[in-house]
C-alpha positions in Angstrom: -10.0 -12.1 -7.3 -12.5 -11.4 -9.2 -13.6 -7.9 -10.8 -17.5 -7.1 -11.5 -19.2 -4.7 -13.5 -21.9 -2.1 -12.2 -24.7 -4.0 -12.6 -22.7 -7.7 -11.9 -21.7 -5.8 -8.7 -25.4 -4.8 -7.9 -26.4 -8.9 -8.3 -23.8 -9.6 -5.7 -24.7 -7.3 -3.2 -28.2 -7.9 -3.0 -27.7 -12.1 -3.6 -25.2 -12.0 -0.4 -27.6 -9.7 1.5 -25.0 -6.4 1.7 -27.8 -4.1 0.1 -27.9 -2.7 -3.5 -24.3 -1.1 -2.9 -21.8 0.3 -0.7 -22.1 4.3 0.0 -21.3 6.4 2.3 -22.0 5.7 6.2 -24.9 7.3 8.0 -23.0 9.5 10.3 -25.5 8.6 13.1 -24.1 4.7 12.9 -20.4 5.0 12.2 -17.3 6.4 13.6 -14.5 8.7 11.2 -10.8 9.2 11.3 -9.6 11.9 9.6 -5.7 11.2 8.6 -3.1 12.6 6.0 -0.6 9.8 7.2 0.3 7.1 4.6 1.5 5.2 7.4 -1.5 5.0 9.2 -3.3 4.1 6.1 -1.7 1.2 5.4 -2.1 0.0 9.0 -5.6 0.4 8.5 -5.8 -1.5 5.6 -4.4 -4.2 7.7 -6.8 -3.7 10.4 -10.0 -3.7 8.4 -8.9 -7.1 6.1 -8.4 -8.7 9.2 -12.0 -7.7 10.3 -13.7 -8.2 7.0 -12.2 -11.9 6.5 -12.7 -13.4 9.0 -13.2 -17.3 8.6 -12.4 -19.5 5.4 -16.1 -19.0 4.4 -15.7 -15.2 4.0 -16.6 -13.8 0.3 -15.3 -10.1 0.7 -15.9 -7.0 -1.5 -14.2 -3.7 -2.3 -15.9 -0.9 -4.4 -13.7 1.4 -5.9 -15.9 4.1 -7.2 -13.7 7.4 -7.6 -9.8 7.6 -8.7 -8.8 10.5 -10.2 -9.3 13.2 -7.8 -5.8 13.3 -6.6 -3.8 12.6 -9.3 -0.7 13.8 -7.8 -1.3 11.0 -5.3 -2.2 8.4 -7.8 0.3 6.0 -9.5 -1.9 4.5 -12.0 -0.1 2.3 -13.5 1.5 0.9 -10.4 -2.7 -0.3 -9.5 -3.4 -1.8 -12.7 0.3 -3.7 -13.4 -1.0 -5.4 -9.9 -4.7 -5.9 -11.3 -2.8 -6.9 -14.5 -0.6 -9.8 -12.4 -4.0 -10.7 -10.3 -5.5 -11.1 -14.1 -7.5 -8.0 -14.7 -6.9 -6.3 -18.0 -9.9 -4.0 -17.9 -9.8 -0.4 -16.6 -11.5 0.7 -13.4 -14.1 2.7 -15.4 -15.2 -1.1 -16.6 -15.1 -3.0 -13.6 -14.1 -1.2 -10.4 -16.1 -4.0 -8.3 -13.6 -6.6 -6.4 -14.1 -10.2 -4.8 -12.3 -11.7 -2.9 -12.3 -15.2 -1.0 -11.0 -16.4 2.6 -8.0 -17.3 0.7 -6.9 -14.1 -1.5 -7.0 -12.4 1.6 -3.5 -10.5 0.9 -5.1 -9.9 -2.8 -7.5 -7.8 -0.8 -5.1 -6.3 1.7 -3.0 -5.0 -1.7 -5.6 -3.9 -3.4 -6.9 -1.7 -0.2 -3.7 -0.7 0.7 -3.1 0.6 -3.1 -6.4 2.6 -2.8 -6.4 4.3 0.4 -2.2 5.7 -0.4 -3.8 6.6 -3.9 -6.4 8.5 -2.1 -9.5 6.6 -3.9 -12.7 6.3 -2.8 -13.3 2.9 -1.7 -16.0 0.8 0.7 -15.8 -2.6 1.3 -17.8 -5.3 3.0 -17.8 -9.0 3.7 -20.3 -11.8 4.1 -18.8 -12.9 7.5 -19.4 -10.0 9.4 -21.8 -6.4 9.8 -18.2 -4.3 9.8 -18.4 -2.2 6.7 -16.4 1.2 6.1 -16.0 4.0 3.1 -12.7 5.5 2.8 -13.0 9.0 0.7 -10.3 10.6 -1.1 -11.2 13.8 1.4 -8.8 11.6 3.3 -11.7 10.6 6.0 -12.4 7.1 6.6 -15.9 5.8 8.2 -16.4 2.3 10.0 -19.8 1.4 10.4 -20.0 1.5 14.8 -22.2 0.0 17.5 -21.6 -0.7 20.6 -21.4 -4.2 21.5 -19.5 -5.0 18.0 -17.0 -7.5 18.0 -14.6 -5.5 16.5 -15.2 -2.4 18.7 -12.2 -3.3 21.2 -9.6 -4.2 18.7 -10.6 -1.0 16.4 -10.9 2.0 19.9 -7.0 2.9 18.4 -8.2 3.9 15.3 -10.1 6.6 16.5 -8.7 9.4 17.6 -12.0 10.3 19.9 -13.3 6.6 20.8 -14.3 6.1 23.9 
């Protein structure tokens, strides 16, 4: 893993072609779930590292850009004691931008599942594929949708409303 600052994040965006950063979805191009379930969390975590890595050539990226909203959800030091044992000493306020390759795939996983219990707000992306999503800590999650994805079948459960 490796952790980027703002403006180290902003050259890797735009040098593996995923824009200038990862927002918010346009409503009009994604789908949301809305879910209070911790449970369900981490199996969406699962869900969307296996969609964002998706060959050995992957280089995948998760932007953590809010985490203190909830504190009474948060356990701080439980996120950076792993960031500490992945080799990041640095605060999020320094470098809350996160690599991955192919082969730290559960570095990722972790890392997503830490956020989305901790009710951050987090997007992520990958070189590999056009699936991106935002998680919020209002506890919605977006996944960038159209029809014809591959992803789309594999992904219908975690909608409550998919068709």
């Amino acid at each position: 893993m490796q952790v980027l600052t703002e403006s180290q994040a902003k050259n890797f965006l735009i040098e593996h072609g995923l824009g200038e950063k990862l927002t918010h979805l346009d409503p009009e191009t994604s789908r949301s779930e809305v879910t209070t379930d911790v449970g369900r969390r981490c199996a969406y975590a699962n869900m969307l590292t296996d969609h964002l890595i998706t060959s050995d050539a992957t280089i995948a990226c998760l932007d953590i850009t809010d985490w203190a909203v909830w504190p009474s959800s948060q356990n701080m030091d439980l996120f950076y004691s792993y960031r500490r044992y992945l080799g990041e000493q640095r605060l999020l306020i320094d470098a809350h931008f996160h690599v991955f390759r192919a082969a730290e795939a559960n570095e990722f996983r972790n890392i997503l599942h830490l956020g989305l219990i901790s009710l951050f707000d987090v997007a992520g992306a990958s070189t590999t594929t056009d699936l991106r999503f935002y998680a919020s800590h209002d506890e919605y999650i977006d996944v960038a949708w159209y029809e014809g994805a591959a992803w789309q079948p594999t992904m219908k459960w975690f909608f409550s409303d998919a068709t």
